[in-house]
C-alpha positions as CSV (number, residue, x, y, z in Angstrom):
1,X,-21.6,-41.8,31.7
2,X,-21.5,-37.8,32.6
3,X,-20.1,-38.7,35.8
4,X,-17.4,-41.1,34.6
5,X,-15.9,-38.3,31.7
6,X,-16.1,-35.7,34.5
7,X,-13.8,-37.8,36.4
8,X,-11.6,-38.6,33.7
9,X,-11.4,-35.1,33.2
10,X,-10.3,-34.5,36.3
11,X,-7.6,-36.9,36.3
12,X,-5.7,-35.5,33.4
13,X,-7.3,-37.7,30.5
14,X,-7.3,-36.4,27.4
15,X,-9.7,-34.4,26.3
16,X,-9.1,-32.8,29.8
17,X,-7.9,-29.4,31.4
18,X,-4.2,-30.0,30.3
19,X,-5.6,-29.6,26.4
20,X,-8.4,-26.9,27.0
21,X,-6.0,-23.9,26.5
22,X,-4.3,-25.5,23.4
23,X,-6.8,-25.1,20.2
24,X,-6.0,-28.7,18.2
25,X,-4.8,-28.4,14.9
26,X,-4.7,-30.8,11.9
27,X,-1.4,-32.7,11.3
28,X,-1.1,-30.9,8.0
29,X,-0.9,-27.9,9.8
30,X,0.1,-28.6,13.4
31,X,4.3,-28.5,11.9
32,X,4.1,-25.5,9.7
33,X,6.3,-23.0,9.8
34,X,4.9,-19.6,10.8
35,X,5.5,-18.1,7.0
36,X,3.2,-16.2,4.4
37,X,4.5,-17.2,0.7
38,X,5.1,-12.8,0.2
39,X,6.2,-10.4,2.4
40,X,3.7,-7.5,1.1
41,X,4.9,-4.2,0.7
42,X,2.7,-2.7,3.3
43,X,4.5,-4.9,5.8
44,X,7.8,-3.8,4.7
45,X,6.6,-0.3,4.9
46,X,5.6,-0.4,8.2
47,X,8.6,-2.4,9.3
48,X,10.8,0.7,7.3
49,X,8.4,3.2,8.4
50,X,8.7,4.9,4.9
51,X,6.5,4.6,2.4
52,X,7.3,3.3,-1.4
53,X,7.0,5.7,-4.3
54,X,7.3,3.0,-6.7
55,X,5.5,-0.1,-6.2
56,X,7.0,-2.4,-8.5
57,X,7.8,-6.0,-7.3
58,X,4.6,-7.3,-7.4
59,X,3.9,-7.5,-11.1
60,X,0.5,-5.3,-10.8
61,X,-0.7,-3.1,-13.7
62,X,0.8,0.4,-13.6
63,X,-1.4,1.1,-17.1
64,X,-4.6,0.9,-14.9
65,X,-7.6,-0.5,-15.8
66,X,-10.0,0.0,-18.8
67,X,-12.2,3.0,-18.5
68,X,-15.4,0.9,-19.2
69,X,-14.6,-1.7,-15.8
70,X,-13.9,1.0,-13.7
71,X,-17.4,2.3,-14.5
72,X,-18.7,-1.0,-14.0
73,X,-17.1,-1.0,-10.7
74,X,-17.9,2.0,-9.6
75,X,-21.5,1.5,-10.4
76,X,-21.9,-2.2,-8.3
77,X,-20.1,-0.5,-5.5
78,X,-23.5,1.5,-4.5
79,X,-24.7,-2.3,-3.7
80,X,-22.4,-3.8,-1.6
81,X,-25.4,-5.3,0.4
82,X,-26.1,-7.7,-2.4
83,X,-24.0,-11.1,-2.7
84,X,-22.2,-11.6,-6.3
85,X,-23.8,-14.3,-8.2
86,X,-22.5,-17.4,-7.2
87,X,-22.3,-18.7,-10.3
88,X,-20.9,-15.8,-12.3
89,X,-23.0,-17.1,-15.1
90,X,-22.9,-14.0,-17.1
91,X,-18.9,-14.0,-17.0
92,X,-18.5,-17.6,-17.3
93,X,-20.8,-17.1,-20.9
94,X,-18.6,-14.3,-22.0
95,X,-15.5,-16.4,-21.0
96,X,-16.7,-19.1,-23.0
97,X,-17.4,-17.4,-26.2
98,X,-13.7,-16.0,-25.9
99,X,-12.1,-19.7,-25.4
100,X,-14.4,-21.4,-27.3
101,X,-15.4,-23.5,-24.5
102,X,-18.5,-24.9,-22.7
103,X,-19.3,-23.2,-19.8
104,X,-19.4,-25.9,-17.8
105,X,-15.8,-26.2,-18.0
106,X,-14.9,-22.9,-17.0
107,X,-15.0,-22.5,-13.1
108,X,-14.7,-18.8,-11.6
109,X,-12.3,-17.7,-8.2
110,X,-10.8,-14.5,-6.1
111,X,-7.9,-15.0,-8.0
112,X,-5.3,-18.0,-8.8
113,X,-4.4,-18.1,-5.7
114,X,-7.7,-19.2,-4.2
115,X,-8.3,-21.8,-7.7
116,X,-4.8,-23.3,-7.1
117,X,-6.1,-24.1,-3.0
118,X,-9.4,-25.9,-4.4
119,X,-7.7,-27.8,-7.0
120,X,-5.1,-29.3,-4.7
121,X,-7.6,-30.0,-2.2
122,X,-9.3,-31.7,-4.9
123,X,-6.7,-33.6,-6.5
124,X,-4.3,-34.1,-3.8
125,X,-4.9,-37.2,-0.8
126,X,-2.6,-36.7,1.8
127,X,1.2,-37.7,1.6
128,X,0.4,-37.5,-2.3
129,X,3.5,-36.3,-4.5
130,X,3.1,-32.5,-6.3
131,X,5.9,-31.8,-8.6
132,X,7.4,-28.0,-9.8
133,X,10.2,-26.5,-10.6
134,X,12.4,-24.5,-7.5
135,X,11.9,-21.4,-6.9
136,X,8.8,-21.1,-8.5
137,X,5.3,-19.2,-7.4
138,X,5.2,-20.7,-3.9
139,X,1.8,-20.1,-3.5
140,X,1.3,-23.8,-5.1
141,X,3.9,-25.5,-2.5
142,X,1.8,-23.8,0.3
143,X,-1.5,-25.2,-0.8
144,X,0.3,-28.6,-1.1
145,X,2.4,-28.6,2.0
146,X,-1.1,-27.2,4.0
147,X,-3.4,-30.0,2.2
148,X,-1.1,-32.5,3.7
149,X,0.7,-33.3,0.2
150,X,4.4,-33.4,-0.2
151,X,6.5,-31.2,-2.5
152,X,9.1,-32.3,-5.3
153,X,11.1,-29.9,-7.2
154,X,13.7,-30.0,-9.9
155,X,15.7,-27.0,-11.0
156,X,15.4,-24.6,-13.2
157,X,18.1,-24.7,-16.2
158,X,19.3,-21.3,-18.0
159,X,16.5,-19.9,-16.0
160,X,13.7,-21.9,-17.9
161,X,11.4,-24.5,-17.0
162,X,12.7,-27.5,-17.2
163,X,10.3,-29.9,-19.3
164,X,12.6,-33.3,-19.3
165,X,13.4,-33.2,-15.5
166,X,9.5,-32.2,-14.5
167,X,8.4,-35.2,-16.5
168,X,10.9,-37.0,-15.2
169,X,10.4,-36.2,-11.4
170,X,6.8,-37.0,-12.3
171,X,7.5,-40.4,-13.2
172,X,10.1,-40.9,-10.5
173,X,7.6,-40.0,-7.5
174,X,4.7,-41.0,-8.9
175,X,3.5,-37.3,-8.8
176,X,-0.5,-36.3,-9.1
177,X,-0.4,-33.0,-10.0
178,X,2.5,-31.0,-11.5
179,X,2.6,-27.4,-11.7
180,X,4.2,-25.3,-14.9
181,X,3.5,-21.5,-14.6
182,X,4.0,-20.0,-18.8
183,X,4.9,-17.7,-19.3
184,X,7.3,-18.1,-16.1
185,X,6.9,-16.4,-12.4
186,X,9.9,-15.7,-11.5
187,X,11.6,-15.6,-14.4
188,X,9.3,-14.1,-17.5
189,X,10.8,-16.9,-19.8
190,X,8.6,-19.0,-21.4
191,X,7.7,-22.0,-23.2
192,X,6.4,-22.6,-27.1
193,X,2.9,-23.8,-26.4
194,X,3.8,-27.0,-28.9
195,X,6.3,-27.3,-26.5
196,X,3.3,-27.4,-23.2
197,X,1.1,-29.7,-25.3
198,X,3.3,-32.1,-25.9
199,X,4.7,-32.0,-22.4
200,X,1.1,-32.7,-21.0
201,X,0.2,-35.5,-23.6
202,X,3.5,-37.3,-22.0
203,X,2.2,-37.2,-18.4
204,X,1.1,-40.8,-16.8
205,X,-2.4,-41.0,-16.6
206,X,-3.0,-40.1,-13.1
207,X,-1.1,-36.6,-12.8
208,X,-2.7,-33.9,-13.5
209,X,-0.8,-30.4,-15.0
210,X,-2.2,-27.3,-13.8
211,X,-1.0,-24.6,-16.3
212,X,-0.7,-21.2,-14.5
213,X,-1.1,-18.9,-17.6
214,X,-1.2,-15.5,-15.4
215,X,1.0,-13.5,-18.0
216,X,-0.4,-15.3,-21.8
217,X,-2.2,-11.9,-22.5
218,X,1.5,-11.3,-23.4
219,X,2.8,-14.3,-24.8
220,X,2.0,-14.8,-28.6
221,X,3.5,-18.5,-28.2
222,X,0.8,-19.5,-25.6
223,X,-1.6,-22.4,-26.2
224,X,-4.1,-21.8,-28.8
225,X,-7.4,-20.4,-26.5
226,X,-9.3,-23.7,-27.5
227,X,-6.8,-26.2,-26.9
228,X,-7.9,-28.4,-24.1
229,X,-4.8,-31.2,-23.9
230,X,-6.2,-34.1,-21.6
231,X,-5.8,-34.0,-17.8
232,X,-4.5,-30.0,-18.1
233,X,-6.2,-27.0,-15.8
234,X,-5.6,-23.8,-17.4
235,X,-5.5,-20.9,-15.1
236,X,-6.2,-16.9,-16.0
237,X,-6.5,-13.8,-14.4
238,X,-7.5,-10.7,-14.4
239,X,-4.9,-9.3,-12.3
240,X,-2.0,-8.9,-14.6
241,X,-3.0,-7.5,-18.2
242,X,-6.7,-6.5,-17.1
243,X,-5.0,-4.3,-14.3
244,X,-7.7,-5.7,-11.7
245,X,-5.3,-7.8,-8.7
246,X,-6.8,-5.3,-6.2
247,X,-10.4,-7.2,-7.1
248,X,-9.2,-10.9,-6.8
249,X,-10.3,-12.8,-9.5
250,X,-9.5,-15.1,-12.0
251,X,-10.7,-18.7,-13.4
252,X,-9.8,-22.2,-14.4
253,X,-10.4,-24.0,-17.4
254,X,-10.6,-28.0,-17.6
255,X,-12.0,-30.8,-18.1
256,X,-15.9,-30.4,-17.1
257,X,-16.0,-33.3,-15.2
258,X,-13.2,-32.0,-12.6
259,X,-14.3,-28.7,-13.0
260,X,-18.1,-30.0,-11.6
261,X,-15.7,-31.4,-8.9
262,X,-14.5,-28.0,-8.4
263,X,-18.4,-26.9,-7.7
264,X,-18.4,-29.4,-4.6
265,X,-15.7,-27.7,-2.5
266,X,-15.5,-24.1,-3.9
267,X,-16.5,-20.8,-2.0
268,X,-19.4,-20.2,-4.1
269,X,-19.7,-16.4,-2.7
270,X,-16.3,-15.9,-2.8
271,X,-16.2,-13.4,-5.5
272,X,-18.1,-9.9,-4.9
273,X,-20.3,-8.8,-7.8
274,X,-17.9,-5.4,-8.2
275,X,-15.2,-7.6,-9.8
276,X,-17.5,-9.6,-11.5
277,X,-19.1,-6.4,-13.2
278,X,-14.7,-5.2,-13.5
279,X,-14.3,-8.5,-14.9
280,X,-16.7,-8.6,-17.6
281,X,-16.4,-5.0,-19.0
282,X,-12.4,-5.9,-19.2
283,X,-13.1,-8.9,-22.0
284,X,-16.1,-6.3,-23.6
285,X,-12.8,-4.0,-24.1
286,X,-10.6,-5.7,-26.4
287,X,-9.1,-2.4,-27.4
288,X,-8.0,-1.7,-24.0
289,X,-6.3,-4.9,-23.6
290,X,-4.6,-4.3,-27.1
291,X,-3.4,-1.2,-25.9
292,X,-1.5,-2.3,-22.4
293,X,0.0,-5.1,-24.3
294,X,1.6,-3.0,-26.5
295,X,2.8,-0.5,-24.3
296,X,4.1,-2.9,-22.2
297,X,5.8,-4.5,-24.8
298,X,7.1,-1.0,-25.8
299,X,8.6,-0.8,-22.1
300,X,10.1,-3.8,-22.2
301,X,12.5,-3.3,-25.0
302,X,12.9,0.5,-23.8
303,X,14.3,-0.8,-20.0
304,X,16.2,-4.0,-21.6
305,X,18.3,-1.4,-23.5
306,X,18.3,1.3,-20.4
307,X,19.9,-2.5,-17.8
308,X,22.7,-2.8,-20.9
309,X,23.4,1.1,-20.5
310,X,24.0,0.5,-16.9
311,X,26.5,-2.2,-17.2
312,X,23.5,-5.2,-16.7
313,X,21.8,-7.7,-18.9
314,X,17.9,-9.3,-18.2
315,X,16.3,-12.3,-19.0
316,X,14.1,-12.4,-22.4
317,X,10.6,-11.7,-20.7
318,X,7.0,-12.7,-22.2
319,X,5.2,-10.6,-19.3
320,X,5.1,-7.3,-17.7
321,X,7.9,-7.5,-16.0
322,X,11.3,-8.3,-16.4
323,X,14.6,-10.1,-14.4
324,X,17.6,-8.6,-14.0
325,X,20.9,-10.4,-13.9
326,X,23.0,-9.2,-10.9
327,X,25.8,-11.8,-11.1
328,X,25.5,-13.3,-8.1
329,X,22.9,-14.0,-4.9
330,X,24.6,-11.6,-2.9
331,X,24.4,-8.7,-4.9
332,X,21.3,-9.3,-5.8
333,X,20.1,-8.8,-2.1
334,X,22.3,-5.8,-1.7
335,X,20.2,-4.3,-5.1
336,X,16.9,-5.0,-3.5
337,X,18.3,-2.8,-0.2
338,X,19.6,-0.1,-2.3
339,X,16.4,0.5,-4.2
340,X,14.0,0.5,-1.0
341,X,16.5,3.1,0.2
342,X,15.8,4.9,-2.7
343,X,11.7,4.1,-2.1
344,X,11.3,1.6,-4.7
345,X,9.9,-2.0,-4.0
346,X,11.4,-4.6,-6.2
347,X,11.7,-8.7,-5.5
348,X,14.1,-11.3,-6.0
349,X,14.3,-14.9,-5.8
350,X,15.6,-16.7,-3.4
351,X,15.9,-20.6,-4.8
352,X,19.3,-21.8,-6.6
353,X,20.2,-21.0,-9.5
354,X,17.6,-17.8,-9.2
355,X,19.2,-15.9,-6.3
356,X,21.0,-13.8,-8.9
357,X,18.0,-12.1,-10.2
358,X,15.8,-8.7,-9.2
359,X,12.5,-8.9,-10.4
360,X,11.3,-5.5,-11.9
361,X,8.0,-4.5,-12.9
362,X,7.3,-2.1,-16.1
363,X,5.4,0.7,-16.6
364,X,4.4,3.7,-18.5
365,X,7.7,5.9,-19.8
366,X,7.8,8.4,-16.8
367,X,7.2,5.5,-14.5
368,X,10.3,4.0,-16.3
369,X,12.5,7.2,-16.7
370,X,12.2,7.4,-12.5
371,X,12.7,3.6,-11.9
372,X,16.1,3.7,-14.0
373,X,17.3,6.9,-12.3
374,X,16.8,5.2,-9.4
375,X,18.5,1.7,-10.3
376,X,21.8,4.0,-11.3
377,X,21.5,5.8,-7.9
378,X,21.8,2.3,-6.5
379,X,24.3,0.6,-8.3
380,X,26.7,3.2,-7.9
381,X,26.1,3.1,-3.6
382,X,26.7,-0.5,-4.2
383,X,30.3,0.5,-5.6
C-alpha cells in the first residue's frame, strides 16, 4: 500500500508534490477577500507616519476606568503565570445578581466580538441565511460569511433600524439568526425596548435574535435587565461605559440551554484573570458608572450644540458617541481626511444611505474644546 501512494505521488495524484506548497483551506474560507472588518488606528498611523492626538473613532472610553478596577488590575497583573478561571464563576454570580438571572444563562467572552463568532458557529449550518441591517457592525457578517453562512441585509431608513423590513427579510429567506445592535453602531439611534420585545416575540420559531446591547449603559429605553424574550441573546460589554476595550471582555445572556451550548465550543481560557478582576470591581462601582454616564450625556448635548454652531446637524445619539451629518458621501470622506490632517481619528460609514455620516467619539470638556477647534479647522480647508 506504501509503495502504491508513493507512486501516485509521484505521478501528480492528488495529495501529491503539486499540492505540498499550497496549505488547503476550508471552502468557507478558501474565497475570502483578504479584509479585516476595521482599519485600526495604529495601521493608519503607520501608513501616515504621524501619530493621532485624538483617538476618537473607535467609541473607547475617554473617562477612563473606575479607580477601584484599575486597582484590581493592577494587582492580578503581578500573576500573569496563572490562567483566569475558566468559568468566571465569581463574575458570572455578580452578573447574575445585577440581571436577575441564573447563572447558568450568562456565558462570559474577550469581548462581543469573540461571543458573536461562537454563537454563529453555533447557530449557523452552512449556506444558512443571517439577516441585519446595511452597514451595520460588520464584525457579525464576518463571522457569518467565515462560518460558511450567507448574509442578507435590508436598509436602514432615517438612519434607524428598520424593524418591518428585518422581520420581513427574516421571513423572506428563511433567516436563522438576525442581528439588531440597540442602541445602534453606526448610527447611535435607537430603539424603545417595547419596540425590541415585540420585534423578537414576531420572529418564526427557528431564528434566533442576537441583541448587541454594547451602548444600553446609556440608553434608559433599553430592555428591562430581567427581560428574557424567547429565542433572544443579549450581548454586553465592558468596553464602552466601563472604559475596559483594551481588556476584551464582555458576555451573553440567553436561554440556558443555548448558552450550555455555548460551553461546548467556547475558548474556556480565553479571558485572562486581569480583566476578570477589571471586570468585577467595574459592576462593585455603581457610582463610577453613574458618573461617566452622566458626563457623557453632558457632552453630548454640549457638542450637538457646538456641530449646529458650525453650520452641521447630528443624529439623536443614545451612546458615547455621536454622527455627524455631512450632506453627502463625498464630503464625508473628505471630513475624515481633513481631521487626520489635523491628527484626529474619526470613522465613517461606508453602506447607503450612511455614507454621509462621520462618526465622532465624546469625551471630557477639554477633550471636546480641542476636537471642535479642530472640526472648524477642517471644514473651513474643505471650502
Amino acid at each position: 500500500m506504501v509503495r502504491i501512494l508513493a507512486a501516485k505521488r509521484a505521478e501528480g495524484c492528488p495529495g501529491g508534490p503539486a499540492e505540498l506548497g499550497r496549505v488547503r483551506l476550508s471552502r468557507a474560507v478558501d474565497g475570502l477577500p483578504a479584509t479585516v472588518p476595521f482599519v485600526a488606528p495604529e495601521a493608519l498611523e503607520r501608513a501616515r507616519g504621524q501619530s493621532f492626538e485624538l483617538r476618537l473613532g473607535a467609541n473607547e472610553s475617554a473617562f477612563g476606568v473606575a479607580p477601584a478596577a484599575a486597582e484590581a488590575m493592577a494587582a492580578e497583573a503581578s500573576a500573569p503565570c496563572w490562567y483566569g478561571d475558566p468559568e468566571s464563576w465569581d463574575l458570572r454570580k455578580e452578573l447574575s445578581r445585577i440581571h436577575r438571572r441564573p447563572m447558568e444563562e450568562i456565558v462570559v467572552g474577550s469581548g462581543i466580538d469573540d461571543l458573536l463568532g461562537v454563537l454563529v458557529r453555533a447557530l449557523l449550518d452552512p449556506g444558512d441565511v443571517a439577516v441585519a441591517s446595511l452597514g451595520s457592525y460588520p464584525t457579525f457578517a464576518y463571522h457569518v460569511v467565515g462560518f460558511g453562512g450567507r448574509m442578507e441585509t435590508v436598509p436602514y431608513v432615517a438612519f434607524q433600524n428598520d424593524l418591518g423590513a428585518l422581520l420581513d427579510a427574516v421571513r423572506f429567506f428563511e433567516a436563522k439568526l438576525v442581528y439588531l445592535a440597540n442602541p445602534d453602531n453606526p448610527t447611535g439611534t435607537f430603539l424603545f425596548g417595547e419596540d425590541v420585545e415585540r420585534f423578537a416575540k414576531r420572529l418564526p420559531g427557528d431564528c434566533t435574535l442576537i441583541l448587541d446591547e454594547a451602548y444600553a449603559e446609556f440608553c434608559p429605553s433599553a430592555l428591562p435587565e430581567d427581560s428574557a424574550p424567547e429565542r433572544t441573546v443579549r450581548l454586553r460589554t465592558f468596553s464602552k461605559a466601563y472604559g475596559m476595550a483594551g481588556a476584551r471582555i464582555g458576555y451573553a445572556m440567553g436561554p440556558g440551554e443555548l448558552i450550555r451550548a455555548l460551553d461546548r465550543i467556547r475558548n474556556h481560557f480565553g479571558v485572562n484573570r486581569i480583566a476578570q478582576a477589571g471586570a468585577l470591581a467595574s459592576l462593585r462601582s455603581p457610582e463610577f458608572l453613574a458618573g461617566a454616564v452622566e458626563q457623557v450625556a453632558a457632552a453630548r448635548h454640549l457638542f450637538a450644540s457646538e456641530v449646529e454652531a458650525l453650520g452641521l446637524t447630528s443624529l439623536p445619539s443614545a451612546t458615547n458617541f455621536v454622527s455627524v451629518r455631512t450632506g453627502s458621501e463625498t464630503r464625508s470622506a473628505a471630513w475624515v481626511d481633513a481631521l487626520a490632517r489635523e491628527g484626529t481619528f474619526v470613522r465613517r460609514p461606508i453602506a447607503p444611505p450612511l455614507g454621509e455620516l462621520v462618526r465622532v467619539t465624546l469625551g471630557p470638556p477639554p477633550l471636546l474644546e480641542s476636537l471642535l477647534d479642530r472640526m472648524g479647522r477642517a471644514l473651513h480647508s474643505l471650502k
